[in-house]
C-alpha positions as CSV (number, residue, x, y, z in Angstrom):
1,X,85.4,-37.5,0.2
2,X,84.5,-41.3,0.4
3,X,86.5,-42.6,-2.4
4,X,89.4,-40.0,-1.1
5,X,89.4,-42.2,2.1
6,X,88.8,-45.3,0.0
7,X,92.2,-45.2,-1.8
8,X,93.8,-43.8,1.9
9,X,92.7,-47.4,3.1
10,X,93.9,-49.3,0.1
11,X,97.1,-47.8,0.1
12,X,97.5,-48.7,3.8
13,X,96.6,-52.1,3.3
14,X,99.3,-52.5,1.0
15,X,101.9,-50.9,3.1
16,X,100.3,-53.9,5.4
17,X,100.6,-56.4,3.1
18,X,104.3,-55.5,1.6
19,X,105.1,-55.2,5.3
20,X,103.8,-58.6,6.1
21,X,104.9,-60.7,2.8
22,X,108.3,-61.4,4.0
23,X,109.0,-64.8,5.2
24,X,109.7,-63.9,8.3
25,X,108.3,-60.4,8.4
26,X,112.1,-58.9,7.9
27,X,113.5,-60.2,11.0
28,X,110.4,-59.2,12.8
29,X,108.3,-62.0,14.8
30,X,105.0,-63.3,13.5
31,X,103.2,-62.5,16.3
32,X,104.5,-59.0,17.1
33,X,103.5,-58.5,12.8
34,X,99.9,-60.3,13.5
35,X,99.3,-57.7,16.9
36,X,100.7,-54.5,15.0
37,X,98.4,-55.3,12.0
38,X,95.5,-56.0,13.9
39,X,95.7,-53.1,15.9
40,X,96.5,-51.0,12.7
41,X,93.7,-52.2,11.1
42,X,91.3,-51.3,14.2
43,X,92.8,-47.5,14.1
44,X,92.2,-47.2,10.4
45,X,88.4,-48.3,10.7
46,X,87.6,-46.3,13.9
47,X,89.0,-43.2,12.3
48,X,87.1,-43.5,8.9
49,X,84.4,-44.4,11.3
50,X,82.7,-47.1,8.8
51,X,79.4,-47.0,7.6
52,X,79.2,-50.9,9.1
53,X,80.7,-50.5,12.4
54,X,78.1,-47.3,12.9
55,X,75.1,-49.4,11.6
56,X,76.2,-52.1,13.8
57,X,76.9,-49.9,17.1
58,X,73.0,-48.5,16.5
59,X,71.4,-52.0,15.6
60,X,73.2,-53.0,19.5
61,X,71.7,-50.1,20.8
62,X,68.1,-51.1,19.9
63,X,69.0,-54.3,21.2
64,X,69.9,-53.2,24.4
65,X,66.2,-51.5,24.9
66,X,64.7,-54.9,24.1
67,X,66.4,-56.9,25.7
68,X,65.8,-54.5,29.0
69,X,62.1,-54.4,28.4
70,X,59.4,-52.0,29.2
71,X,59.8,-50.0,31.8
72,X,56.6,-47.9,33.9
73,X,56.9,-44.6,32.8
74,X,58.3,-41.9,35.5
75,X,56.3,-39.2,34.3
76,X,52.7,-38.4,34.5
77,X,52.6,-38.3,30.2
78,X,49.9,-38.5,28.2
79,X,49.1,-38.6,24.4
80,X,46.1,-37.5,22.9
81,X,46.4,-38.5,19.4
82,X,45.0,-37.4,16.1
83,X,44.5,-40.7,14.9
84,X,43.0,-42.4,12.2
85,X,40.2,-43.3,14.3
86,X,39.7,-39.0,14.7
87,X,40.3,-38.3,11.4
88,X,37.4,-40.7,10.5
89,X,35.1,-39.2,13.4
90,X,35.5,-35.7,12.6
91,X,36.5,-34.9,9.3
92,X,40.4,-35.4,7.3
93,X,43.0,-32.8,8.5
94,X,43.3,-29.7,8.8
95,X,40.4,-29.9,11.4
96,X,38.7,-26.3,11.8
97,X,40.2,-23.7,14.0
98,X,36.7,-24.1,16.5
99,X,37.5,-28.2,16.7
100,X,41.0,-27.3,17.6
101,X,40.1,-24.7,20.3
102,X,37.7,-27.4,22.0
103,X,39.9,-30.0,22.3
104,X,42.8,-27.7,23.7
105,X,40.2,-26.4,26.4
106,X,39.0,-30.7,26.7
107,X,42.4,-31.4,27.5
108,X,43.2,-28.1,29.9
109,X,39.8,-28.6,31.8
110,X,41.0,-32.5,32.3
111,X,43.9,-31.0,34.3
112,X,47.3,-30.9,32.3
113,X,50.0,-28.8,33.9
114,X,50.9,-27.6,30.6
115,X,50.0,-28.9,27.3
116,X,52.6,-29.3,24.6
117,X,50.6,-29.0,20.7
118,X,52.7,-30.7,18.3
119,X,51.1,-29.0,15.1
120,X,52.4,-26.0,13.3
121,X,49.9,-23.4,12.5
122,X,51.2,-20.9,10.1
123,X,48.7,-20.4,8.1
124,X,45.4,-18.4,8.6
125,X,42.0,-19.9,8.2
126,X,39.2,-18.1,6.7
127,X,35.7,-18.8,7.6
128,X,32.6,-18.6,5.1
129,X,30.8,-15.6,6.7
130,X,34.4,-14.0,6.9
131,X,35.4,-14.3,3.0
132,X,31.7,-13.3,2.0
133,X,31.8,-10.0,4.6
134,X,35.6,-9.7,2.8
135,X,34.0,-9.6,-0.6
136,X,31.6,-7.5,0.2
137,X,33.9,-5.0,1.5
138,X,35.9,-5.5,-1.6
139,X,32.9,-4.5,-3.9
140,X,31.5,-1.8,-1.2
141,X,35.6,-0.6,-1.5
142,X,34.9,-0.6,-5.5
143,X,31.9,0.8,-6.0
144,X,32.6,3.8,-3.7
145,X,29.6,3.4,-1.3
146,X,31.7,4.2,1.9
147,X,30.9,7.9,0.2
148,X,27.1,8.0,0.8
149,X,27.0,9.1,3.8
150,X,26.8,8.2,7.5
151,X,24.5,4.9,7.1
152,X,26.6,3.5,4.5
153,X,29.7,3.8,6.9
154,X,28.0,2.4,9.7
155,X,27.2,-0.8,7.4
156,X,31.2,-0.7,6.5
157,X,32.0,-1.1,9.9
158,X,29.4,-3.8,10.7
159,X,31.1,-5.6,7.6
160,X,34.6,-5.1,10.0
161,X,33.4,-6.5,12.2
162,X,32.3,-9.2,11.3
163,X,35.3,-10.2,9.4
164,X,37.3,-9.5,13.2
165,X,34.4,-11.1,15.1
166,X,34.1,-14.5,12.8
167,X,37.9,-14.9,12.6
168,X,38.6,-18.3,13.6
169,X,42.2,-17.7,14.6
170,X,41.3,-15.0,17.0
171,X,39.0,-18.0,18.9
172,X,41.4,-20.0,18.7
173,X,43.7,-17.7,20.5
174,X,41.5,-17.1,23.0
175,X,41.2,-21.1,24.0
176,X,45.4,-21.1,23.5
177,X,45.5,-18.3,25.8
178,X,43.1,-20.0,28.9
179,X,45.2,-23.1,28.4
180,X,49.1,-23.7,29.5
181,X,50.1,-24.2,26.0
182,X,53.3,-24.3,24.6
183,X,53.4,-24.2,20.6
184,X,55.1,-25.6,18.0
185,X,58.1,-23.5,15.2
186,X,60.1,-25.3,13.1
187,X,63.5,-24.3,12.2
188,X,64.9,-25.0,8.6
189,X,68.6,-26.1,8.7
190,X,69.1,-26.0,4.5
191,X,72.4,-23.8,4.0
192,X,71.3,-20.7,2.0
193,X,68.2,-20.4,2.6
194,X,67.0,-17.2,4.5
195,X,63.9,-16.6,5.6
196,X,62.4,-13.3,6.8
197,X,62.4,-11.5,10.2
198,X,60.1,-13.3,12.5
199,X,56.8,-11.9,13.6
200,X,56.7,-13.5,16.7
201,X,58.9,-12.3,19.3
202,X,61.7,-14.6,19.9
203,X,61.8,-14.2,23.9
204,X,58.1,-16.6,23.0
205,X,60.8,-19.0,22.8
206,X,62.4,-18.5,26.0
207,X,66.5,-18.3,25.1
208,X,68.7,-21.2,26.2
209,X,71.3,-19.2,28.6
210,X,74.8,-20.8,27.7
211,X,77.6,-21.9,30.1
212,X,81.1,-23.1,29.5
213,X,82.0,-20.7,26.9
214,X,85.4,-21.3,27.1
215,X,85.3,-25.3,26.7
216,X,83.0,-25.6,24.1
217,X,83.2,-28.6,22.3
218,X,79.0,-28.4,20.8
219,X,78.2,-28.4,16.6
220,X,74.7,-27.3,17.1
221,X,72.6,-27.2,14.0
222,X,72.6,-23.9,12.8
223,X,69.0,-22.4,11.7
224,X,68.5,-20.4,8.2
225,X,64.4,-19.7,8.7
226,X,61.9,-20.0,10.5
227,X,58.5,-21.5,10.6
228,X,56.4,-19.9,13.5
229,X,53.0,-20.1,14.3
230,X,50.6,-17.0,13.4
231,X,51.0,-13.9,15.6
232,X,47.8,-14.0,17.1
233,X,48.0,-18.0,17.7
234,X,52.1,-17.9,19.4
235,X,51.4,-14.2,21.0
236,X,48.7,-16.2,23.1
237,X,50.8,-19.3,24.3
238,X,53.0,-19.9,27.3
239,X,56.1,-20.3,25.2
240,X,56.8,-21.9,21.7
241,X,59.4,-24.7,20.9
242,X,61.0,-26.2,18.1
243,X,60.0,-29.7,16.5
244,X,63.0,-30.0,14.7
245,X,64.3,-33.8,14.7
246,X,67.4,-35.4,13.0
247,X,67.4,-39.2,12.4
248,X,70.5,-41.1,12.5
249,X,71.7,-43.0,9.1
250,X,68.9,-45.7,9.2
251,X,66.3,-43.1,9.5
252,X,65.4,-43.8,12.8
253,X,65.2,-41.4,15.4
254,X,67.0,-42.2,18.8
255,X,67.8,-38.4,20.3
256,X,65.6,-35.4,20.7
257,X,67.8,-32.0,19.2
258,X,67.1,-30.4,22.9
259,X,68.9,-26.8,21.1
260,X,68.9,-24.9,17.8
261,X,71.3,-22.2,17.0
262,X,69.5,-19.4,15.1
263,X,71.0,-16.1,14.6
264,X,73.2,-16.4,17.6
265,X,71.3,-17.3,20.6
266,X,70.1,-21.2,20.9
267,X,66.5,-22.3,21.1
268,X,64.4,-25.2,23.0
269,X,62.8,-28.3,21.6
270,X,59.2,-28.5,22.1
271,X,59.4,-31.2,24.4
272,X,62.3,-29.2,26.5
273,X,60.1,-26.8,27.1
274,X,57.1,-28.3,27.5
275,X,59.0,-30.4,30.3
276,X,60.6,-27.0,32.2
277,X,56.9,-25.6,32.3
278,X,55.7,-29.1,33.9
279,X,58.5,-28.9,36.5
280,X,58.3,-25.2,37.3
281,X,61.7,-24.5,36.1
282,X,61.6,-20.5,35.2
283,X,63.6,-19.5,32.3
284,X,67.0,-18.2,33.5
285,X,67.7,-22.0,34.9
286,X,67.1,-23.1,31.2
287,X,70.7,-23.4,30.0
288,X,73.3,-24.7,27.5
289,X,76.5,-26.3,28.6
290,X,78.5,-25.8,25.6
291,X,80.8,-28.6,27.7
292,X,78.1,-31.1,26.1
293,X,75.3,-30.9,28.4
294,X,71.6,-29.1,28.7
295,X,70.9,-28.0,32.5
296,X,67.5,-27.7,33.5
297,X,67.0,-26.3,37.2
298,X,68.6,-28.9,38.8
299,X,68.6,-31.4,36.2
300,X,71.6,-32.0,34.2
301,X,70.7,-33.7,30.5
302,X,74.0,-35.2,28.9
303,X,74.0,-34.8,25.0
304,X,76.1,-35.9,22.4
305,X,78.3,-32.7,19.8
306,X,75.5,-32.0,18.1
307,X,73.4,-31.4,22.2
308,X,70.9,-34.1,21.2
309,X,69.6,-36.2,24.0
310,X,70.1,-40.1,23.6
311,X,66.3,-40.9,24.5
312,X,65.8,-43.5,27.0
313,X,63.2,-45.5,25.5
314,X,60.6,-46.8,28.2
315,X,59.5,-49.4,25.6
316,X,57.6,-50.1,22.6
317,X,54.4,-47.5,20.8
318,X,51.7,-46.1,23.3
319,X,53.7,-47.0,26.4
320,X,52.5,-44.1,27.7
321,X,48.6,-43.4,28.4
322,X,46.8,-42.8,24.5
323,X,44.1,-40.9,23.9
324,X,42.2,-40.5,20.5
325,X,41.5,-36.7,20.6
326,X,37.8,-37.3,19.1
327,X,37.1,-39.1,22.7
């Protein structure tokens, strides 16, 4: 496609030139060839929409925000961080499912309106007294004991239970579930690649409604799979969003992807949602204007065709109140 285009341009540049080589343009005055040119050349390199002019338009954009300067944030937004400093105080990541659970219930009992966990969970965790009561089981399973009689199924079922009461997910659950939590999915948007039903039931998400069916001018990124938390983790939060992000040529990230198509309704960002829960907004007045435009309550959100929000930023890292999550 680019060297298509590439031998488009050259060949209108030397329509251009043979156009202007005359020695008086045939007939035609210089400045009327000079004006037509100029403006021919502007068409040609806003509708290939070059690589330089699009660097260039972002690189103004990031000096705009400087050259504003920080701004006092309008939102009561806080970050509690897993740092470095964390890591080094309680141990390299993944951090048990128990540390997890006591800094969610930290951070609920401190007084967050709702609480928005940037970290998938998808995977279960296995604690020690759980994989030796599982191998026990295992060899109990093997060796027929469960046979013997009515003591030897009472010890089967202590061995049950212990494996259910020493599950770390199902703590964690429990602190999810006393907290106003909203977790985190992740949708893949690779062509071809399909992924199973989800365990979860979508409605966790809260559907974006849509408006302006009949003027829709949106290309929003279509899902193949999805990554959800465990069952018993996203069956115990408030609602789940997507961190899906899409960073523009130079790999930066200027918009927030507020919507994610996926097997035909449209799902919220994580921080969408976490944002309606914060505001009180209920889940019908969540909705996508297909016109180019996400509506929450009364709030109107402009996006561009892909419905990402241009992020307004109110200035440089930790403008916003940090917190090391080991404090």
């Amino acid at each position: 496609m680019a060297v298509g285009r590439r031998s488009v341009v050259a060949r209108i540049i030397r329509v251009f030139g043979h156009w202007l080589g005359g020695s008086e343009g045939g007939g035609k005055p210089r400045y009327l060839i000079v004006a037509v040119a100029a403006a021919g050349l502007v068409a040609i390199l806003f509708f290939f929409r070059l690589g330089f002019f699009q660097a260039l338009e972002l690189k103004l954009l990031d000096e705009h925000f400087r050259l504003r300067g920080p701004r006092a944030p309008s939102a009561p937004v806080a970050v509690v961080g897993i740092d470095d400093a964390s890591l080094e105080k309680i141990g390299r990541w993944p951090w048990p499912r128990a540390t997890l659970g006591r800094l969610i219930s930290a951070v609920s009992n401190a007084g967050a309106r709702v609480i928005g966990l940037d970290v998938i969970l998808a995977e279960p965790e296995r604690a020690p007294d759980q994989r030796l009561a599982d191998e026990l089981l295992r060899r109990y399973e093997a060796l027929g004991v469960g046979k013997g009689g009515e003591s030897a199924q009472r010890f089967e079922r202590e061995l049950r239970d212990l494996t259910e009461r020493g599950d770390p997910d199902r703590g964690l659950g429990a602190a999810i579930e006393a907290s106003p939590l909203v977790m985190a999915a992740y949708f893949s948007l690779e062509r071809g690649e399909q992924g199973k039903d989800p365990s979860t039931p979508l409605p966790k998400f809260g559907f974006i409604r849509m408006k302006g069916r009949g003027q829709s001018s949106l290309l929003v990124s279509a899902a193949t799979k999805l990554t959800e938390p465990l069952p018993v983790l996203a069956g115990s939060a408030k609602k789940l969003g997507h961190v899906n992000i899409v960073p523009d040529a130079d790999g930066t990230v200027r918009r927030e992807t507020l919507a994610v198509a996926y097997r035909d309704r449209f799902y919220p960002s994580l921080a969408l949602q976490t944002a309606r829960l914060a505001l009180g907004v209920p889940d019908d007045q969540l909705a996508l204007d297909l016109g180019g435009a996400v509506q929450v309550g009364p709030v109107v959100i402009p996006t561009d065709v892909e419905g990402r929000m241009l992020l307004n930023f109110v200035g440089p890292e930790k403008s916003f109140p940090h917190y090391a999550a080991a404090d």
